[in-house]
Structures are given as C-alpha cells and as structure tokens.
One Martini backbone bead per residue (centre of mass of N, CA, C, O) as a GRO file, in nm:
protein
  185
    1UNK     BB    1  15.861   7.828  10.301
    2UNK     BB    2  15.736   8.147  10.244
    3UNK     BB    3  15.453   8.290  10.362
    4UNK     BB    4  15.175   8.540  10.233
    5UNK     BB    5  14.917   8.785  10.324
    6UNK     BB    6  14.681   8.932  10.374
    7UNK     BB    7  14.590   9.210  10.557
    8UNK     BB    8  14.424   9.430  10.790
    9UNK     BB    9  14.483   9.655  10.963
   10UNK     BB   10  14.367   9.849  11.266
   11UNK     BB   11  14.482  10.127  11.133
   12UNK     BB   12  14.311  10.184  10.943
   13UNK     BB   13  14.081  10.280  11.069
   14UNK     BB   14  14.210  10.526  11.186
   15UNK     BB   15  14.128  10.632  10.856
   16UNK     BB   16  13.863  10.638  10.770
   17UNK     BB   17  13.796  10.992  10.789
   18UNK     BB   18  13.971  10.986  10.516
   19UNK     BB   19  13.916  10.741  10.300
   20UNK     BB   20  13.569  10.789  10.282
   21UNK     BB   21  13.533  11.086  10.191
   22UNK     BB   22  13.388  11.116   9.957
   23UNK     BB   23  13.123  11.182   9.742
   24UNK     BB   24  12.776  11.257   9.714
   25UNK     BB   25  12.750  11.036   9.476
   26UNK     BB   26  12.901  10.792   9.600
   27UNK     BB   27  12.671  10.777   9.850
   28UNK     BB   28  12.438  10.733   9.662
   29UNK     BB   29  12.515  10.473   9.535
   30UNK     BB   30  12.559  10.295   9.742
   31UNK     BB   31  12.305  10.297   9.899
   32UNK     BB   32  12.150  10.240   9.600
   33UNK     BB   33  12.270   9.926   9.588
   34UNK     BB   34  12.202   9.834   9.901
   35UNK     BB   35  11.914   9.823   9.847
   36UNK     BB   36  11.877   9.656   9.607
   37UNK     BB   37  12.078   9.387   9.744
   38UNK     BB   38  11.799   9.408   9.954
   39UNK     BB   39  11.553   9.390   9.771
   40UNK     BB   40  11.455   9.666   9.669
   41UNK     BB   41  11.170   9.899   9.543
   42UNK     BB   42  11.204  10.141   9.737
   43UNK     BB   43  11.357  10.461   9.779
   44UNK     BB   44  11.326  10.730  10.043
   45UNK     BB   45  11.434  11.095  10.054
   46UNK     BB   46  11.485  11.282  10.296
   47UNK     BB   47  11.446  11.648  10.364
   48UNK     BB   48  11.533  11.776  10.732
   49UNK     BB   49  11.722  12.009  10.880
   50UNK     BB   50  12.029  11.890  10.755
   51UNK     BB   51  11.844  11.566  10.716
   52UNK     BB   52  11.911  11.236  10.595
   53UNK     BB   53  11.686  11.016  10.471
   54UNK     BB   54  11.687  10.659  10.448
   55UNK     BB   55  11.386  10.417  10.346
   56UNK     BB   56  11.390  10.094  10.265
   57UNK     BB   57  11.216   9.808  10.118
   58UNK     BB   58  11.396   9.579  10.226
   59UNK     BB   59  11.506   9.286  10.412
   60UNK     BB   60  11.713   9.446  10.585
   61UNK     BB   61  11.871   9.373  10.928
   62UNK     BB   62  12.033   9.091  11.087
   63UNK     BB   63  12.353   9.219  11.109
   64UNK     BB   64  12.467   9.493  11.237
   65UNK     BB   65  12.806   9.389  11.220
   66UNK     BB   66  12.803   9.448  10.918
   67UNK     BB   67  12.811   9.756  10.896
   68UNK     BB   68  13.138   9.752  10.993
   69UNK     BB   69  13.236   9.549  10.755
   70UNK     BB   70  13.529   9.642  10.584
   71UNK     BB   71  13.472   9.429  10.287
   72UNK     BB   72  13.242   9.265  10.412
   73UNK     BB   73  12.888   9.251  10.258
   74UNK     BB   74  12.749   8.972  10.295
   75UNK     BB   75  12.630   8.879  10.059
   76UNK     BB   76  12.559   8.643   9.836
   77UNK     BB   77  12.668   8.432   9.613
   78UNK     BB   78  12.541   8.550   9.372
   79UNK     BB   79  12.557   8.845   9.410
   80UNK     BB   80  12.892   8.846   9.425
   81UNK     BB   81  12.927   8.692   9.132
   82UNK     BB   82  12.771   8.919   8.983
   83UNK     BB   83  12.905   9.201   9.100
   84UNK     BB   84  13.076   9.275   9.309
   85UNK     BB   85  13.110   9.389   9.616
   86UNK     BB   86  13.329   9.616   9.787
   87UNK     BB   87  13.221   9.661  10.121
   88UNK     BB   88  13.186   9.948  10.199
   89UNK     BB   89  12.904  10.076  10.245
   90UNK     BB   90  12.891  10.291  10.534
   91UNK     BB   91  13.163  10.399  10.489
   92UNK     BB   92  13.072  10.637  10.288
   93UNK     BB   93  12.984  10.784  10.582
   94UNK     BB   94  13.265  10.859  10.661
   95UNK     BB   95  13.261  11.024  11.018
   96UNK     BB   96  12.970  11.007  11.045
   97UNK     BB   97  12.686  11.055  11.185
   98UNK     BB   98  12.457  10.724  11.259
   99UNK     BB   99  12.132  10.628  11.189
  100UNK     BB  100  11.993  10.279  11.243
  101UNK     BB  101  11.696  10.133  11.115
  102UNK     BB  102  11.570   9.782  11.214
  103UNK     BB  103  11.320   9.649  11.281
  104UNK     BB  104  11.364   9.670  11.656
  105UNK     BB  105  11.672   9.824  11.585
  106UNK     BB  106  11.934  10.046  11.685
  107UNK     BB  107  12.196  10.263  11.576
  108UNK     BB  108  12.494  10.474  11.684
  109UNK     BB  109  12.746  10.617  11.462
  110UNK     BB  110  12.994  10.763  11.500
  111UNK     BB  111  13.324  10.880  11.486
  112UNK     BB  112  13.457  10.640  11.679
  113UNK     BB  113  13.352  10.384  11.540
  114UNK     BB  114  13.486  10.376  11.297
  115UNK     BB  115  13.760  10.308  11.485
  116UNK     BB  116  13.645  10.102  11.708
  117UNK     BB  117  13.425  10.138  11.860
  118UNK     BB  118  13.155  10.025  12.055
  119UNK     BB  119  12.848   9.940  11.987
  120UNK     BB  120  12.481   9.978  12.055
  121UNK     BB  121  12.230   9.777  12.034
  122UNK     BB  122  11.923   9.888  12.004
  123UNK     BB  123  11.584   9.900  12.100
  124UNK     BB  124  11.271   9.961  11.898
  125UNK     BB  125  10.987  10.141  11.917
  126UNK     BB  126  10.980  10.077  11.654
  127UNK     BB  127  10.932   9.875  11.349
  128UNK     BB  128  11.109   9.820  11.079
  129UNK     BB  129  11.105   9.800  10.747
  130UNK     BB  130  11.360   9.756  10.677
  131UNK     BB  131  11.567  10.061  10.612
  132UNK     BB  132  11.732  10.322  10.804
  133UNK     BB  133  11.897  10.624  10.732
  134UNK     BB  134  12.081  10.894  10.964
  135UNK     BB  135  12.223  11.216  10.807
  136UNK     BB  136  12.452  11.461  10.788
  137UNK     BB  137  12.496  11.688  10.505
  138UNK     BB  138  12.600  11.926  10.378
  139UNK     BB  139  12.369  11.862  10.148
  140UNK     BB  140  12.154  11.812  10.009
  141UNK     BB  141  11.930  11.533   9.834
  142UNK     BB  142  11.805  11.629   9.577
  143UNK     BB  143  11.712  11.553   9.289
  144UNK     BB  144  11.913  11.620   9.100
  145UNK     BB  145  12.154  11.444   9.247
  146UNK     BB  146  11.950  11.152   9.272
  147UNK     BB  147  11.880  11.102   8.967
  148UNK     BB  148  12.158  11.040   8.807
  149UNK     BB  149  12.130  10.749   8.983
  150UNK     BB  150  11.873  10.623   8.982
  151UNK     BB  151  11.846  10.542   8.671
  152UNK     BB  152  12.062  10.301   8.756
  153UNK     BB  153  11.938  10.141   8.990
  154UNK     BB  154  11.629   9.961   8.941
  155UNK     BB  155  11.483  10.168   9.148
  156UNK     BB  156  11.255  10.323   9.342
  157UNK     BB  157  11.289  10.712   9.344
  158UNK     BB  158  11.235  10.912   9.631
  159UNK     BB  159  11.238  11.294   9.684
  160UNK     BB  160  11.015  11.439   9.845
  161UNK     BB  161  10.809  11.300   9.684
  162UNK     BB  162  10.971  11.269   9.439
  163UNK     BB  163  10.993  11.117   9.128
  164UNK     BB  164  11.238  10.943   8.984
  165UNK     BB  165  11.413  10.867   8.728
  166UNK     BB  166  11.385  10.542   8.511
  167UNK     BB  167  11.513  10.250   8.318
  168UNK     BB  168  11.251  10.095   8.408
  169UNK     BB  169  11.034  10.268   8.301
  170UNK     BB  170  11.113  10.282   8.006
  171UNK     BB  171  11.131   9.953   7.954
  172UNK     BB  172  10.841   9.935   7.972
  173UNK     BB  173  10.753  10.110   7.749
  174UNK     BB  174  10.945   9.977   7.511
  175UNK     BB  175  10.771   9.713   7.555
  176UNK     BB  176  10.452   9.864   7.452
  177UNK     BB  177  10.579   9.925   7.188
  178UNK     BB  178  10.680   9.687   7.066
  179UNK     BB  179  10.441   9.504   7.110
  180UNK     BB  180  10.214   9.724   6.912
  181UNK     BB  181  10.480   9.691   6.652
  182UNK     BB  182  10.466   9.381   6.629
  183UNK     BB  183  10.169   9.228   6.772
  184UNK     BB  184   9.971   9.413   6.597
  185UNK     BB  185   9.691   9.364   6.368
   0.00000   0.00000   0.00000
C-alpha cells in the first residue's frame, strides 16, 4: 500500500515575497499576538524617519533560527493547544529587510534571506530583554492604526509615548465597578 505525507517544497520559500506581503493590519495583529505569546505585558513602537521599531518585554529569543522557521511557531505544547498559532511569525513581514535584536544577538534578514539564504547571527553590542524588531514599512504604524488591534491583544501597547486603548483596562474597570456595586456596605 502506497502512502502519502504532507511536505513543504522549498520551493515555496522562494516565492515568500509574493505570499506573505500581507496588510498592514495583519503585520500589526502577527507581530502583538507573538509578542503576548512570548510573554510580554508590554510592546512599545517607534516611529522614526520611515522606521518602525517594536520592542516588547517578553521572554525574548533563545533559538534565532526559529525566526525562518515557517510553520513551526516554536512555542510551548499549552500554548499551542490553546491557540493553535499558524507559524506564520516575522513571515508577515516578508521581503522587508528586517532587523531582529534580542539578549545579546542580533540579525539582518533581506529580501534573500526570506528565500534561504543564510543568515548570520551576530554579537549584540548592548543586551537587549525582550526583543526588538526594526524595519521599514509602507506607512508608519501610528495609534490610530495600531489601536484597533491593541484593544484586543491583552497587552499593554504604547505607540510613540501614547497608551492604546485596550480590553484590559476596562476589565480592571468593570471589575471596580461591580465589586463598588455588588460588595459595597
């Protein structure tokens, strides 16, 4: 009897640039779900001369090579049955060029690199918790556009020094106001 298994071509990788380019909602919503998924309570980004800066205090990275590895999301077996994370990953972001710092490495992955070329990781001049990604985009990720996915990321997003609005905040809320009126003398 003949079987059959799935399997990725690798082929498929060079044509990243052409099927990851999604919106720029979907690169927002990516970037803040691996973020909380890494454990952070807090994702700041900058904008900078067409430069877009994220930088969350999670758990950080510990495996670079995790970062190419599409399909494979890499987080723990809760969390996975839990959400089922596509793998997508810094995928969102191809065929910028993009730069990734975290503890004390740091990587530049190109428009080739998306396609298998080989990247080197590098010796971080300063120690970074969490991590950081830099690259340019379209249009900057100002709140307005990063607010509406904020609200339901479950983390604290600052955008240029100001708070968005998020679900969080208003559970603490909600929570003040029915203990006041359910609990009060």
């Amino acid at each position: 009897m003949q079987t059959i298994s799935a399997k990725v071509n690798p082929k498929l990788l060079t044509k990243a640039s052409r099927l990851f380019v999604g919106s720029i909602d979907g690169r927002i919503i990516e970037l803040l779900q691996n973020a909380r998924r890494a454990g952070a309570t807090q994702v700041r980004i900058f904008n900078r001369d067409g430069l877009v800066t994220i930088h969350d205090n999670g758990s950080g990275i510990d495996d670079f090579q995790k970062l190419l590895d599409l399909g494979g999301s890499g987080w723990d077996e809760k969390l996975e049955a839990g959400e089922d994370p596509a793998g997508v990953g810094l995928f969102c972001l191809a065929p910028k060029e993009i730069e990734v710092i975290s503890g004390n490495k740091k990587v530049t992955i190109d428009k080739d690199s998306w396609i298998g070329k080989s990247v080197a990781v590098l010796e971080s001049q300063e120690f970074i918790a969490g991590a950081i990604i830099k690259f340019k985009d379209k249009k900057p990720w100002d709140q307005d556009i990063v607010e509406k996915h904020a609200v339901f990321a479950g983390i604290k997003v600052i955008v240029d020094g100001k708070i968005c609005h998020s679900l969080v905040v208003l559970h603490g809320w909600l929570r003040n106001l029915m203990a006041k009126t359910y609990f009060s003398d």
